[in-house]
mmCIF file of the C-alpha atoms, coordinates in Angstrom:
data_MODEL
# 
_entry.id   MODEL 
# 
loop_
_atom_site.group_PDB 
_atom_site.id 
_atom_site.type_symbol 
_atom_site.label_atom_id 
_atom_site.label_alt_id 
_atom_site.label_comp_id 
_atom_site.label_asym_id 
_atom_site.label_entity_id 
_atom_site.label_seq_id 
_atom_site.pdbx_PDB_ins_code 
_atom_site.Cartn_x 
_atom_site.Cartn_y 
_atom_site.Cartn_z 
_atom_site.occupancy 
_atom_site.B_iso_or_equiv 
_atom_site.pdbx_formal_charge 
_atom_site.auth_seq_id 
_atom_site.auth_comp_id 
_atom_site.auth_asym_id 
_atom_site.auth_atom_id 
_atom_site.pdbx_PDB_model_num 
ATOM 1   C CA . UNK A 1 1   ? 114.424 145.198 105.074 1.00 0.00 ? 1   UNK A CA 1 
ATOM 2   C CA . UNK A 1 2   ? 111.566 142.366 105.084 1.00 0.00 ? 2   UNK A CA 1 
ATOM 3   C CA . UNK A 1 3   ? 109.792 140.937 108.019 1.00 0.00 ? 3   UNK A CA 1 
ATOM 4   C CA . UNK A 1 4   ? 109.126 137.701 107.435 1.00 0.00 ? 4   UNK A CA 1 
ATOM 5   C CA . UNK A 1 5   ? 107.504 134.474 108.611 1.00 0.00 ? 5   UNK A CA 1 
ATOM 6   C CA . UNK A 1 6   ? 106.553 130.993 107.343 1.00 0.00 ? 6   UNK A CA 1 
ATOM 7   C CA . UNK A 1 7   ? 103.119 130.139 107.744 1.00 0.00 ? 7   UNK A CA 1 
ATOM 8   C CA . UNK A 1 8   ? 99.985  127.575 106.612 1.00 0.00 ? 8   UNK A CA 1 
ATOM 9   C CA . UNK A 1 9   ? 96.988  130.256 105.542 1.00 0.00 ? 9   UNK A CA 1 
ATOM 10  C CA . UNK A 1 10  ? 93.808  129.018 106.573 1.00 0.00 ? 10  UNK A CA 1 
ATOM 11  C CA . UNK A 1 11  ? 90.202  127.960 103.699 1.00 0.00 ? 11  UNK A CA 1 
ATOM 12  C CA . UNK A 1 12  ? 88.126  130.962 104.511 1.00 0.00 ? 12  UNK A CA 1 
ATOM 13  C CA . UNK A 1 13  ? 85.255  128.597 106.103 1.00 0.00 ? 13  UNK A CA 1 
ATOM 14  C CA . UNK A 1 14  ? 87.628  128.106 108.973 1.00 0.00 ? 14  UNK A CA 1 
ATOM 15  C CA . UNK A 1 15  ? 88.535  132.341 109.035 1.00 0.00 ? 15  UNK A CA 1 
ATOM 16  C CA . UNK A 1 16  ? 85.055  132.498 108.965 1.00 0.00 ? 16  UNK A CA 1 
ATOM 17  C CA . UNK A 1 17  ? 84.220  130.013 111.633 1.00 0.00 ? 17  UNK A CA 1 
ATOM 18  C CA . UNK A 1 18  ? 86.532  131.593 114.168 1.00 0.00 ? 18  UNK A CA 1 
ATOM 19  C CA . UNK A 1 19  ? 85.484  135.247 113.471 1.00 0.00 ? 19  UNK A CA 1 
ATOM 20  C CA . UNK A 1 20  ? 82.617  134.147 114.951 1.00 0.00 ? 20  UNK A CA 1 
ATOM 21  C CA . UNK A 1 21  ? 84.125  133.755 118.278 1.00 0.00 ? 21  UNK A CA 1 
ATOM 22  C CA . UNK A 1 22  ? 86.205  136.563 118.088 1.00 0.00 ? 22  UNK A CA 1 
ATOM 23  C CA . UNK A 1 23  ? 83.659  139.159 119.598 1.00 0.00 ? 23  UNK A CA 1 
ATOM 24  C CA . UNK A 1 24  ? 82.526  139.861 123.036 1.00 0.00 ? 24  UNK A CA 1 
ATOM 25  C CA . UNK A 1 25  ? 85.496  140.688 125.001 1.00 0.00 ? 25  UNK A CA 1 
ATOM 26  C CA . UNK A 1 26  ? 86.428  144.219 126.272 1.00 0.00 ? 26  UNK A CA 1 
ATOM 27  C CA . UNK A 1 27  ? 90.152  145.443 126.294 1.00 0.00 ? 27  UNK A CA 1 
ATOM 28  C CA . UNK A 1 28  ? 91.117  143.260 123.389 1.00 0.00 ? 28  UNK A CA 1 
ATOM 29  C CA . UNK A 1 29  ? 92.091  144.519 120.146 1.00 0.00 ? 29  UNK A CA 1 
ATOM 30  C CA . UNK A 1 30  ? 91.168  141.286 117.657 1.00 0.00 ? 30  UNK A CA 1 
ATOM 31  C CA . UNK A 1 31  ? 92.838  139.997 114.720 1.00 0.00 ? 31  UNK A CA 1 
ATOM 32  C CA . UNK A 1 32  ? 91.291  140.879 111.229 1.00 0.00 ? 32  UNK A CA 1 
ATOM 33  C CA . UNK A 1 33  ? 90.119  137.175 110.215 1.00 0.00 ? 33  UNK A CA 1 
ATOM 34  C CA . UNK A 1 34  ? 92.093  137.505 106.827 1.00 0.00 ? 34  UNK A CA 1 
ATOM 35  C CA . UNK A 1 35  ? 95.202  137.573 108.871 1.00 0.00 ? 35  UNK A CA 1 
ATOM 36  C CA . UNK A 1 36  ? 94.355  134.511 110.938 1.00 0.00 ? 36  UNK A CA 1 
ATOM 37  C CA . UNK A 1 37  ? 97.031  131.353 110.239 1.00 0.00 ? 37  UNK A CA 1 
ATOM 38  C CA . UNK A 1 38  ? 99.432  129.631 112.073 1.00 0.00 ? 38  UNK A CA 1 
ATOM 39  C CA . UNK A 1 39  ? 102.508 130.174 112.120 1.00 0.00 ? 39  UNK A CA 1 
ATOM 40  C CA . UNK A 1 40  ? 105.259 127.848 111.904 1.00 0.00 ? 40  UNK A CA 1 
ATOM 41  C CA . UNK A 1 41  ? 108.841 129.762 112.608 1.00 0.00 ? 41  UNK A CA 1 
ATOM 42  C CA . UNK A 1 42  ? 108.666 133.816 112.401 1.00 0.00 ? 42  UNK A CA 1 
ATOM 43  C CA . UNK A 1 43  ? 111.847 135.154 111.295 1.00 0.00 ? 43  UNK A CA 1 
ATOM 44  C CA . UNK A 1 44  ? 111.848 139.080 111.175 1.00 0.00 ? 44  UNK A CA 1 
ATOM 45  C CA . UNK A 1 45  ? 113.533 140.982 109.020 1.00 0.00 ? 45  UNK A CA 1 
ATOM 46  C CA . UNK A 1 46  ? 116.289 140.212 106.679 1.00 0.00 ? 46  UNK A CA 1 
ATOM 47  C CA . UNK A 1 47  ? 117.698 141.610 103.694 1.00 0.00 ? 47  UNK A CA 1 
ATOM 48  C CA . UNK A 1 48  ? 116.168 140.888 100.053 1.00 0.00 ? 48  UNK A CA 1 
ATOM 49  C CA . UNK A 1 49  ? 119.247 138.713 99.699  1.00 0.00 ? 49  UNK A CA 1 
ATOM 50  C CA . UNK A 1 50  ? 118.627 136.606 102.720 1.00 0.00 ? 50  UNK A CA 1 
ATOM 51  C CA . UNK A 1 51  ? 115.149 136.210 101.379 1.00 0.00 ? 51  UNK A CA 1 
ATOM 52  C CA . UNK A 1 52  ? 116.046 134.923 98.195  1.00 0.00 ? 52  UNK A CA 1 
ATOM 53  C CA . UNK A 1 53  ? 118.010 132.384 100.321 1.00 0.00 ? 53  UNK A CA 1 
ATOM 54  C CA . UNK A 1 54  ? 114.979 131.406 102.197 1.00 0.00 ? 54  UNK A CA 1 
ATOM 55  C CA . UNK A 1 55  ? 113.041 131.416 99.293  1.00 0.00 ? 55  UNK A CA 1 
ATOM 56  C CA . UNK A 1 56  ? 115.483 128.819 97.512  1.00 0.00 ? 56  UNK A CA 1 
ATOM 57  C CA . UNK A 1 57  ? 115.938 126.898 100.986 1.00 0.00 ? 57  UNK A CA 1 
ATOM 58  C CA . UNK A 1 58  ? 111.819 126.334 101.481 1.00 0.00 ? 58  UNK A CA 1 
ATOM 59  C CA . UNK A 1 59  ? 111.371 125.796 98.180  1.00 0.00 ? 59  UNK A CA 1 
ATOM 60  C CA . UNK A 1 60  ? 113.140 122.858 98.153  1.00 0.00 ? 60  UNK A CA 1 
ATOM 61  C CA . UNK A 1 61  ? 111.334 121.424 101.414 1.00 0.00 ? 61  UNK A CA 1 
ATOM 62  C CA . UNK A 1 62  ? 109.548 117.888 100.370 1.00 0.00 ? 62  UNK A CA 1 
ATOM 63  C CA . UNK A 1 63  ? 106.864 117.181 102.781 1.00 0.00 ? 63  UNK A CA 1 
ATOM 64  C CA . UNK A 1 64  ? 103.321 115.183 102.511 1.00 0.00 ? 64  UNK A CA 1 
ATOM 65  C CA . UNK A 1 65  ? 99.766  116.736 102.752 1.00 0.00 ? 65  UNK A CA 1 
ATOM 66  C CA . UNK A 1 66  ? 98.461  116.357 106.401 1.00 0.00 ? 66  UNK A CA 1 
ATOM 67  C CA . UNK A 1 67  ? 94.853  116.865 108.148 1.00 0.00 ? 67  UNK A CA 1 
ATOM 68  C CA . UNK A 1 68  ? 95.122  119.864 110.556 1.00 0.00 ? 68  UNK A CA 1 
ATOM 69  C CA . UNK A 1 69  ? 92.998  119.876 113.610 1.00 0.00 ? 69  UNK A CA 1 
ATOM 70  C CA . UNK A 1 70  ? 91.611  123.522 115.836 1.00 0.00 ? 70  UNK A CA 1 
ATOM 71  C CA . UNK A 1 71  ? 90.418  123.000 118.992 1.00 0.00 ? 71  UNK A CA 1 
ATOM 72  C CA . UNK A 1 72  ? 89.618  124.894 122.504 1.00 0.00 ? 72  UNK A CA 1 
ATOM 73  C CA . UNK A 1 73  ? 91.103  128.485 123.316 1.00 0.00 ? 73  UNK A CA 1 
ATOM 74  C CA . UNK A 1 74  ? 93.860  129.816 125.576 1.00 0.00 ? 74  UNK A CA 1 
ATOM 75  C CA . UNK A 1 75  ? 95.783  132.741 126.688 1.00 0.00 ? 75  UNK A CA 1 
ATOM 76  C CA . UNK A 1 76  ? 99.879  133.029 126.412 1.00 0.00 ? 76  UNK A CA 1 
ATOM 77  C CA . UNK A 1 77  ? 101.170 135.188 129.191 1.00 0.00 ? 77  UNK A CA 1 
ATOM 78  C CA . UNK A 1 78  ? 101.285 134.973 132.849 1.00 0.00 ? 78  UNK A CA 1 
ATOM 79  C CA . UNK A 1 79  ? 97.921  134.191 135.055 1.00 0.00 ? 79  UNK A CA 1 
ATOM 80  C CA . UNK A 1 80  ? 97.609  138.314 135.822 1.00 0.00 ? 80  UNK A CA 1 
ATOM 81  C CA . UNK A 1 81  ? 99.181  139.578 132.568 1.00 0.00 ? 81  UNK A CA 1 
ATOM 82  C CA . UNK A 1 82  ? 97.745  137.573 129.598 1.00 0.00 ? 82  UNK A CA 1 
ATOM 83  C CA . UNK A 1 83  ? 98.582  138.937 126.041 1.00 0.00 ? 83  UNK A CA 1 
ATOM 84  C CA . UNK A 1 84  ? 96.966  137.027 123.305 1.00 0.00 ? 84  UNK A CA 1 
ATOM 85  C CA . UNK A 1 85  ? 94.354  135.123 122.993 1.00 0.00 ? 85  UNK A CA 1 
ATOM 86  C CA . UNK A 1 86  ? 94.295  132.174 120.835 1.00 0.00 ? 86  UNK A CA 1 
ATOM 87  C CA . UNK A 1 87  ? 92.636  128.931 119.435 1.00 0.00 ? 87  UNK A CA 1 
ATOM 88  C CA . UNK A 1 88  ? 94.578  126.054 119.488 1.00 0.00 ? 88  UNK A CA 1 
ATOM 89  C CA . UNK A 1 89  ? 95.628  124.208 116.214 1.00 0.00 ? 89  UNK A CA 1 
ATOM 90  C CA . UNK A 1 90  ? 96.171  120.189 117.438 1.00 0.00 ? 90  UNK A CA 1 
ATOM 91  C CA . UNK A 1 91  ? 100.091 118.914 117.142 1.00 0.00 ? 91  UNK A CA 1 
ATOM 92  C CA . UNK A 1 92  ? 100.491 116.321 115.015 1.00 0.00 ? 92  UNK A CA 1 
ATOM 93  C CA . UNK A 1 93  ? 103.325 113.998 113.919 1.00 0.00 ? 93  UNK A CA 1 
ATOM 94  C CA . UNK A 1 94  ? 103.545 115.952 110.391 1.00 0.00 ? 94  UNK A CA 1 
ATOM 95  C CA . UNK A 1 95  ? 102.637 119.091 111.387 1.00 0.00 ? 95  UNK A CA 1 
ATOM 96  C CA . UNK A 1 96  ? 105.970 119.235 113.829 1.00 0.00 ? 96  UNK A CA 1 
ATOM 97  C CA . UNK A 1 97  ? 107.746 117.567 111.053 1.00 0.00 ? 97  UNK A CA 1 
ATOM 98  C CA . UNK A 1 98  ? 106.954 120.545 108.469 1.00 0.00 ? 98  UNK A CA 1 
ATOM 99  C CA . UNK A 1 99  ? 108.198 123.206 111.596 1.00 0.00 ? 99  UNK A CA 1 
ATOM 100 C CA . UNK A 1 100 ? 111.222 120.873 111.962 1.00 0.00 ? 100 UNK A CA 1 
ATOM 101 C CA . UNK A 1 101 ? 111.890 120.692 108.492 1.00 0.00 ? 101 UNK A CA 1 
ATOM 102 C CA . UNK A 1 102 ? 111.115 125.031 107.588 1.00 0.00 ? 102 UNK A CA 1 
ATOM 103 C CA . UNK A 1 103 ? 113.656 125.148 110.651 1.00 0.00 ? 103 UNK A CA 1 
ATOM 104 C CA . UNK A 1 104 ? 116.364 123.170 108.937 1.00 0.00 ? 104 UNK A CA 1 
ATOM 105 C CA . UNK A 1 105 ? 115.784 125.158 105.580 1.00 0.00 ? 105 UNK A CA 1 
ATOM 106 C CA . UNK A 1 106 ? 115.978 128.424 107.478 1.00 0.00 ? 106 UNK A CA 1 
ATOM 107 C CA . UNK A 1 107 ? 119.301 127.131 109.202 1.00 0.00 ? 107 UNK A CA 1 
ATOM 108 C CA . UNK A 1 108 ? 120.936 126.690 105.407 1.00 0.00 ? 108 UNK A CA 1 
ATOM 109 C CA . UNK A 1 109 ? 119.689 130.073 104.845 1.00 0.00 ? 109 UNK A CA 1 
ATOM 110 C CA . UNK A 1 110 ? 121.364 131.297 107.939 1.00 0.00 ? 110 UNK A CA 1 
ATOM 111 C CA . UNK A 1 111 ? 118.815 132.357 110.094 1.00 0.00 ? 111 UNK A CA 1 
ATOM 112 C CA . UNK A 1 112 ? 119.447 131.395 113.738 1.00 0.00 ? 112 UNK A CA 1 
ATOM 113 C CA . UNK A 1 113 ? 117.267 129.112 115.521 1.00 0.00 ? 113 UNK A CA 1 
ATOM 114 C CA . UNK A 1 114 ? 114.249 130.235 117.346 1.00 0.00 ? 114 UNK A CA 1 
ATOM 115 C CA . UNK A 1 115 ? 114.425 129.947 121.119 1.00 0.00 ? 115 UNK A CA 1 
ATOM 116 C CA . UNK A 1 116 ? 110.925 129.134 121.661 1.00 0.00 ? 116 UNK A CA 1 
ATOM 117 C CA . UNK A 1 117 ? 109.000 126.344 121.964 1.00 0.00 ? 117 UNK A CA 1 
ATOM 118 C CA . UNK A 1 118 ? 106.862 125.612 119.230 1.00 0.00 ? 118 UNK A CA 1 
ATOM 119 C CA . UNK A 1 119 ? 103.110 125.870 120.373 1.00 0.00 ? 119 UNK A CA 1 
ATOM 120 C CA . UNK A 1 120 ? 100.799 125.468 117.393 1.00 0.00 ? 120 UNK A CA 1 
ATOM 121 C CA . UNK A 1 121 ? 98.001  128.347 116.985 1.00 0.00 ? 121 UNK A CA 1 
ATOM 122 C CA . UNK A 1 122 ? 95.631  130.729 115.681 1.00 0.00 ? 122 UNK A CA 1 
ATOM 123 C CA . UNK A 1 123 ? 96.260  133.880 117.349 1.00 0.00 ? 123 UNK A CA 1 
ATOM 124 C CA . UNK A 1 124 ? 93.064  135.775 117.742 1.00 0.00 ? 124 UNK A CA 1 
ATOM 125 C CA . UNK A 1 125 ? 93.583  138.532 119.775 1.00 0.00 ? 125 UNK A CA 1 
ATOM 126 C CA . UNK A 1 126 ? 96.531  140.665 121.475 1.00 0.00 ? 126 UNK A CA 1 
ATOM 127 C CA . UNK A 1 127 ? 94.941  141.597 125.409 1.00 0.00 ? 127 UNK A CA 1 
ATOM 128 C CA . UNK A 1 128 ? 95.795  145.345 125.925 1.00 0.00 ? 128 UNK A CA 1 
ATOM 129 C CA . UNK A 1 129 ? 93.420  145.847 129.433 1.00 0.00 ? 129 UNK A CA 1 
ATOM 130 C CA . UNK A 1 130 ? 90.913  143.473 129.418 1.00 0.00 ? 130 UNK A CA 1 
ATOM 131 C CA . UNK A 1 131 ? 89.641  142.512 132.640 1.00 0.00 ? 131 UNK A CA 1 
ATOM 132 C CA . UNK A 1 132 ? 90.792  138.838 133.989 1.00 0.00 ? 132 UNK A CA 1 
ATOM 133 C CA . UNK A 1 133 ? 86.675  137.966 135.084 1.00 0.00 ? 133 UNK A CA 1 
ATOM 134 C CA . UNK A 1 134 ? 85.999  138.426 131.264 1.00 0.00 ? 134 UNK A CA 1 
ATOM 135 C CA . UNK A 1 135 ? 89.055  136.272 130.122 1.00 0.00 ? 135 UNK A CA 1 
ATOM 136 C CA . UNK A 1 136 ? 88.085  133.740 132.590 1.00 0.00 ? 136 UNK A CA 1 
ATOM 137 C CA . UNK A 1 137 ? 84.378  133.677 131.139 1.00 0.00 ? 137 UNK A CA 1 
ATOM 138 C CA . UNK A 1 138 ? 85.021  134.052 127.674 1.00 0.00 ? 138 UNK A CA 1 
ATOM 139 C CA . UNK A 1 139 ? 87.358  130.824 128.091 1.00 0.00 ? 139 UNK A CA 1 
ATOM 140 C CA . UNK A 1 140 ? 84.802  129.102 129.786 1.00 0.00 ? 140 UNK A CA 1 
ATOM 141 C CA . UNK A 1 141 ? 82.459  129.994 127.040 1.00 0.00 ? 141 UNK A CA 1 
ATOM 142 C CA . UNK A 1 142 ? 84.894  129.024 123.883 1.00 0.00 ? 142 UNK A CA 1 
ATOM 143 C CA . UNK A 1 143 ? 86.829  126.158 125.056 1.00 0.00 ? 143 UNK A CA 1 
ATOM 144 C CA . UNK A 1 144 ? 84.919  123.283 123.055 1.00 0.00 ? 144 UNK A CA 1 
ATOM 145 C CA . UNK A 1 145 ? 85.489  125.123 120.237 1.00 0.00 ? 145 UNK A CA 1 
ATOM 146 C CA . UNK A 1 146 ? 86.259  122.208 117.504 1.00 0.00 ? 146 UNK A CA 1 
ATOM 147 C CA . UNK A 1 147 ? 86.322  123.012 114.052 1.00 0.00 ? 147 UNK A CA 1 
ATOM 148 C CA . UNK A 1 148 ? 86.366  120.785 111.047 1.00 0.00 ? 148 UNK A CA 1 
ATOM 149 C CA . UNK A 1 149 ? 89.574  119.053 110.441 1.00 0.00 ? 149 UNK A CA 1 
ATOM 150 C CA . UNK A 1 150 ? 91.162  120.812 107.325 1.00 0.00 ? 150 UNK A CA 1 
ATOM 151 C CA . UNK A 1 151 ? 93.972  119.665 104.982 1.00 0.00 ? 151 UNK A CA 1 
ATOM 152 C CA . UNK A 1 152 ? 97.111  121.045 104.978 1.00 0.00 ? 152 UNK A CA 1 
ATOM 153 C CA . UNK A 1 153 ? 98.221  121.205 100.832 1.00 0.00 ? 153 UNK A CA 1 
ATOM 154 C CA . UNK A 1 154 ? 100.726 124.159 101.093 1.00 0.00 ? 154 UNK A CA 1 
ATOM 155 C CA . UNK A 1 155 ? 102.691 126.776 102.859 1.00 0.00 ? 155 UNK A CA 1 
ATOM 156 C CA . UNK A 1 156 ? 103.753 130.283 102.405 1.00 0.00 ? 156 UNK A CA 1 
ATOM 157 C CA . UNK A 1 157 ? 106.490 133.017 102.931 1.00 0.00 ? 157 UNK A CA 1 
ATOM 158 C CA . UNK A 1 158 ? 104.380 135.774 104.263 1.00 0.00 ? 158 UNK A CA 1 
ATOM 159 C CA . UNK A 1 159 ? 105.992 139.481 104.254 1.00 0.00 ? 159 UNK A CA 1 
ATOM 160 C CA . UNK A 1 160 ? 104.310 141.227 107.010 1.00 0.00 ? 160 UNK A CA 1 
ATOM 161 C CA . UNK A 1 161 ? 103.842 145.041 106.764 1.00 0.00 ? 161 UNK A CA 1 
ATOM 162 C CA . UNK A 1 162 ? 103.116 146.904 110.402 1.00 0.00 ? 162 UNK A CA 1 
ATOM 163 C CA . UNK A 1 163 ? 100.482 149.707 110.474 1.00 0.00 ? 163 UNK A CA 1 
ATOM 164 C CA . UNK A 1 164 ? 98.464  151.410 113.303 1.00 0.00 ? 164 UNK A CA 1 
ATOM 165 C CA . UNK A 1 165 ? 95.447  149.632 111.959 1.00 0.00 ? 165 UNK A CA 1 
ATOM 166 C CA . UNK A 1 166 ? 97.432  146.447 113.115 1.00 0.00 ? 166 UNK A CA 1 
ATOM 167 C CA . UNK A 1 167 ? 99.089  144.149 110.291 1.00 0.00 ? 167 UNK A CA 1 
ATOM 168 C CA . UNK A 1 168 ? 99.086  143.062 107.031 1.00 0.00 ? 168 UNK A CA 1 
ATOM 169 C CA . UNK A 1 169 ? 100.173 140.256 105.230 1.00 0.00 ? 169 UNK A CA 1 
ATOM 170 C CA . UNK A 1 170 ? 101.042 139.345 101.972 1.00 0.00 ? 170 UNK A CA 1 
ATOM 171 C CA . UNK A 1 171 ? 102.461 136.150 100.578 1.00 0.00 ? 171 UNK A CA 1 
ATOM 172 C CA . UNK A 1 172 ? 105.747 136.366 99.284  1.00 0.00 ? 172 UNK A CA 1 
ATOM 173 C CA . UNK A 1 173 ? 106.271 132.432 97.986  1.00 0.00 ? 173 UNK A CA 1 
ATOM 174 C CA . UNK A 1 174 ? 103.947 129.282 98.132  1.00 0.00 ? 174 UNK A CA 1 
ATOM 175 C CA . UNK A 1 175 ? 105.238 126.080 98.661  1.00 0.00 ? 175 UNK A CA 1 
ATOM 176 C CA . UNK A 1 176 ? 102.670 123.659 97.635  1.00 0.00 ? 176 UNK A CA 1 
ATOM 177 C CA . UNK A 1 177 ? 103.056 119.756 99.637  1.00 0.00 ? 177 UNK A CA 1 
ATOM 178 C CA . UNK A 1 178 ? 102.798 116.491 98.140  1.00 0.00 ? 178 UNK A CA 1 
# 
């Protein structure tokens, strides 16, 4: 079996940029900055045959180039039980149209729709006990955070592999934009 999920990969000047927040904080176990992207529809795992039908299904995906925007930081989980921590990536009119369109493809491929809502990001950390003062300060601290606009030229099938060291990622297809 593959896990999978369908991704844009980040220049390294913008991995590097945000490694540079991603310090500071106790109780947090932090994303290597090779792994940071954002993800637009996380599958899971499949067979080798359903992933040649994804392959085939994005690969056939026509979309335009687009400027992508990351801004601020957040938290997803509740107000006393936050579990990642992440800088936000700035919705756009063809950024939602790529998601919509990878979620079509994945549809012909027969993989069921996701039941969340898309919320564009850059994970950078998963919380394991940090203490809620720190979260609250360290949000405080990071949430201009504005980095140069980038442009979007591709996306990628990305196999992910779990380990105790946390994950890795390696890019099965590339799917290069208009």
């Amino acid at each position: 079996m593959l896990r999978l999920f369908v991704g844009i990969d980040l220049p390294p000047e913008t991995k590097l940029a945000l490694s540079t927040i991603a310090l500071g904080l106790p109780g947090v176990k932090w994303v290597d900055p090779g792994n940071y992207h954002v993800t637009l529809r996380f599958i899971g795992e499949v067979d080798e045959g359903r992933a040649a039908d994804i392959d085939a299904e994005l690969a056939g995906i026509r979309a335009r180039r687009f400027p992508l925007g990351i801004a601020g930081v957040d938290l997803f989980g509740t107000e006393d039980k936050p579990r990642i921590l992440y800088a936000g990536v700035e919705r756009s009119t063809a950024l939602v149209d790529l998601r919509d369109k990878v979620g079509a493809a994945l549809g012909r491929a027969g993989v069921p729709p996701e039941g969340r809502v898309f919320t564009p990001h850059v994970t950078l950390a998963n919380i394991r006990a940090g203490r809620l003062a720190d979260l609250g300060h360290y949000l405080e601290t990071h949430n201009l955070l504005r980095l140069p606009e980038i442009t979007v030229d591709r996306f990628q099938l990305v196999q992910s592999y779990l380990t105790k060291a946390g994950s890795i990622y390696e890019t099965a297809s590339d799917y290069p934009l208009a």
